[in-house]
C-alpha positions as CSV (number, residue, x, y, z in Angstrom):
1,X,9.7,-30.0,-7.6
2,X,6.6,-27.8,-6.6
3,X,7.1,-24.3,-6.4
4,X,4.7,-21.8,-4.8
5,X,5.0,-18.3,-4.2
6,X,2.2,-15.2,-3.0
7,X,4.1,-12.1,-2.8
8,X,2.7,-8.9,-4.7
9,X,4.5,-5.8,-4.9
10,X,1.8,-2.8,-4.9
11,X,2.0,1.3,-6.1
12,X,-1.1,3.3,-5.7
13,X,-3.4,5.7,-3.4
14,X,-6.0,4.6,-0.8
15,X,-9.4,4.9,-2.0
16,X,-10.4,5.4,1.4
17,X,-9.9,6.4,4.9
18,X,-8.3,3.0,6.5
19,X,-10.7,1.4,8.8
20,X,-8.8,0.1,12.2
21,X,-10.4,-2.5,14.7
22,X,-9.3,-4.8,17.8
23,X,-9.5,-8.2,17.3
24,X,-12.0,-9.2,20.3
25,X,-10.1,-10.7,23.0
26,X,-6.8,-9.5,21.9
27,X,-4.8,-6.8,21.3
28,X,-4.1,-7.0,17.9
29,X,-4.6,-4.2,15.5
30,X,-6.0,-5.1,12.2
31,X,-7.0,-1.9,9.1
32,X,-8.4,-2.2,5.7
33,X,-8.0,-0.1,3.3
34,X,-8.7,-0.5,-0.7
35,X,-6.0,0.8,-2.8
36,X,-6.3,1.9,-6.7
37,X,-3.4,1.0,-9.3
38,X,-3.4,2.8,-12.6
39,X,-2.0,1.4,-15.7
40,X,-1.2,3.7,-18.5
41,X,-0.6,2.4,-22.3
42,X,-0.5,3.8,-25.6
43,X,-2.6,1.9,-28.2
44,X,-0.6,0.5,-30.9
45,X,-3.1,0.4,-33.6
46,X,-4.8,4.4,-32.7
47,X,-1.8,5.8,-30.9
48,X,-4.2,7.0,-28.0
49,X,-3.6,7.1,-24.6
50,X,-5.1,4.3,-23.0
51,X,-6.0,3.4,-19.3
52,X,-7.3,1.1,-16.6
53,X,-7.6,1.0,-12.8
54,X,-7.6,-1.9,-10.7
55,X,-9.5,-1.6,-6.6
56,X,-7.8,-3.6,-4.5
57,X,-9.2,-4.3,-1.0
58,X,-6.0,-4.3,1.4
59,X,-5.3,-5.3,5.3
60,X,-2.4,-4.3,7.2
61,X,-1.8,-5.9,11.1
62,X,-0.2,-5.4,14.4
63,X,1.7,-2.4,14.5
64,X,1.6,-1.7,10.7
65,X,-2.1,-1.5,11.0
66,X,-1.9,1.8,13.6
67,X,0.4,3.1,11.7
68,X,-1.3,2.6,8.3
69,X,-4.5,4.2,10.2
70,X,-2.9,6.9,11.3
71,X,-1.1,8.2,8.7
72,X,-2.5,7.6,5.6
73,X,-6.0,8.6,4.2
74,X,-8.3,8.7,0.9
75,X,-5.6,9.7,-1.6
76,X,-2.6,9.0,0.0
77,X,0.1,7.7,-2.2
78,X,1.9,4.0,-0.9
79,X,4.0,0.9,-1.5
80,X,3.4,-2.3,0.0
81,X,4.4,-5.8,-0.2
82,X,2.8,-8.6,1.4
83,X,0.7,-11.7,0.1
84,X,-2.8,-12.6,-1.6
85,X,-5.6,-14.4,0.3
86,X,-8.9,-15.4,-1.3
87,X,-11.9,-14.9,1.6
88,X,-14.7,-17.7,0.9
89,X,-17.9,-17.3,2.2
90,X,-22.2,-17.8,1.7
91,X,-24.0,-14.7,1.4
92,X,-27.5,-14.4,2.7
93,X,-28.9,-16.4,-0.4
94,X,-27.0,-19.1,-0.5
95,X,-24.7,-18.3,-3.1
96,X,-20.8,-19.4,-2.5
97,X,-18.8,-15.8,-2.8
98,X,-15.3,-15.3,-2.8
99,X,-12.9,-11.9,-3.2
100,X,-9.3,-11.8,-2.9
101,X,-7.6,-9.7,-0.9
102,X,-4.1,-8.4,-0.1
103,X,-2.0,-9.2,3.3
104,X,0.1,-6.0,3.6
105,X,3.3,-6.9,5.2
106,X,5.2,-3.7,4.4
107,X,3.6,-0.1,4.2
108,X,5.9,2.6,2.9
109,X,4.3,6.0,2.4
110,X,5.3,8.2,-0.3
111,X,3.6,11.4,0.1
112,X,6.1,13.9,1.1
113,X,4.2,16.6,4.1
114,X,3.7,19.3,1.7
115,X,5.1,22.5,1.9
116,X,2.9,26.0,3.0
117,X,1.5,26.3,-0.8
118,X,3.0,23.3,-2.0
119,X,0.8,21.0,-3.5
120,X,1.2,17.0,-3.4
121,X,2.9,15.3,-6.1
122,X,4.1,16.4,-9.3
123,X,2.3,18.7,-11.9
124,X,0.5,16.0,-13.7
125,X,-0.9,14.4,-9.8
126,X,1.5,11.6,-9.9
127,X,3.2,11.3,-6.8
128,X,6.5,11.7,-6.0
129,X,7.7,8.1,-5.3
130,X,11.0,6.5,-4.5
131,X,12.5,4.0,-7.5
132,X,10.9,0.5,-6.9
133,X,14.5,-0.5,-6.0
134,X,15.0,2.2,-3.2
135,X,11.7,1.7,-2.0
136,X,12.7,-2.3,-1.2
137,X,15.7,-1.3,0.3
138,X,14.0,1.2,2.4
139,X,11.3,-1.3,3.7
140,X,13.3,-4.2,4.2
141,X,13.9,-4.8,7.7
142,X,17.6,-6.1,6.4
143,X,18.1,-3.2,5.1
144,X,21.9,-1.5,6.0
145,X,22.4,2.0,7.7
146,X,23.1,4.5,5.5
147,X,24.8,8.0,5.3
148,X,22.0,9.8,6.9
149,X,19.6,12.4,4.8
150,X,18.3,15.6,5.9
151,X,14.9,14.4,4.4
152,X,13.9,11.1,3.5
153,X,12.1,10.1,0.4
154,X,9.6,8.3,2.2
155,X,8.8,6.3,5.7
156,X,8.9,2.5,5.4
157,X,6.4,0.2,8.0
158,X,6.9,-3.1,8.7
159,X,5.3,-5.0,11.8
160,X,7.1,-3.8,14.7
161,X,8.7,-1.1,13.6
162,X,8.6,3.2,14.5
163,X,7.7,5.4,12.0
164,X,10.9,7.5,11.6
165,X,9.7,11.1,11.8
């Protein structure tokens, strides 16, 4: 039995502005953005704080994709699912190149509008961000209706979808 699977589950802040464009001929809506992930550790042998940061280019379409460029900007906290894709090409040289990128299939944003005053995020600039499981429940298009909030946590985006503010 073979078994395949490309889905990736992403938490981080646009490194910058998302870039939208028309696919010629068409109507269809396509943004990239790059997105950075910290990871935080203490080391077990020092006991310092340790940390690393992965850049990963992103590309959101359709609907998604205006929304994304709309609402989001350098520094904006977000979740997304969607796939990997590796991009193959020759550079001017000759060389064979290759990058992988993510397929953003869900966009949910997580910065809250502040406040008059009110900075984003918390005190230490982590943002304030929904559980990982209310965040899937919030972006799945399956998702049930629920008692209704006066505020909610965050806006989920999938392909055809309204933002709900």
């Amino acid at each position: 039995m073979a078994l395949s699977l490309n889905h990736v589950t992403l938490a981080g802040r646009l490194t910058r502005d998302p870039e939208l464009r028309q696919i010629p001929g068409s109507e269809q809506s396509v943004a990239a953005f790059g997105i950075a992930i910290n990871r935080r550790w203490k080391d077990k042998t020092t006991g310092e704080p340790k940390e690393e940061v992965t850049f990963l280019d992103c590309e959101a379409w359709g609907r998604t994709a205006q929304l994304v460029a709309q609402y989001l900007h350098k520094g904006s906290a977000c979740y997304l699912e969607g796939r990997l894709k590796l991009d193959q090409w020759q550079d001017p040289q000759g060389q064979s190149r290759s990058k992988v990128k993510v397929i953003a299939n869900t966009v949910q944003f997580l910065d809250s509008k502040p406040q008059d005053g009110e900075a984003e995020g918390d005190d230490e600039g982590e943002p304030a961000a929904a559980p990982p499981r209310a965040a899937r429940a919030a972006a799945s298009p399956r998702a049930g209706a629920s008692a209704p909030r006066s505020r909610p946590a965050a806006a989920a985006i999938a392909d055809g979808e309204e933002p709900p503010f």
